[in-house]
C-alpha positions, 0 to 999 in steps of 0.5 A: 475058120478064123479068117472067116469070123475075123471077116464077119466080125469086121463086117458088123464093126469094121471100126474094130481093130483087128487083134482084139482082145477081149471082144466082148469089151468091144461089142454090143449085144445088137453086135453079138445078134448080128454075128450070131446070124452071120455065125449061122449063115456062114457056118451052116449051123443053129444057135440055141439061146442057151448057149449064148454065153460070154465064154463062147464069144471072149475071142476070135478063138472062143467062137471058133471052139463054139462053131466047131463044137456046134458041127460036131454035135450035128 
């Protein structure tokens, strides 16, 4: 699944590094529409609003542990 997210991030910005740290340093909030869009596409899921918190989208990681938690809640 990380691949898979490193590949829609580098898709919005593929002036990005790879290894990025702190993502949300990196990206704006049209990035973080746009990945949420690809998030739902790709994954086969819904983003409610409230849950769109920095916490959830600090790193490739972070927004694995969402994506999977949002599946799980299926």
């Amino acid at each position: 699944m990380q691949v898979q997210i490193k590949q829609l991030i580098h898709e919005i910005r593929p002036d990005l590094e790879e290894h990025v740290g702190n993502l949300l340093e990196e990206i704006d909030s049209i990035d973080i529409a746009n990945l949420i869009a690809l998030l739902e596409q790709t994954f086969n899921v819904e983003i409610p609003i409230y849950t769109v918190m920095p916490e959830n989208f600090r790193d490739i990681a972070s927004v694995e542990n969402f994506i999977r938690t949002l599946k799980e809640s299926k």
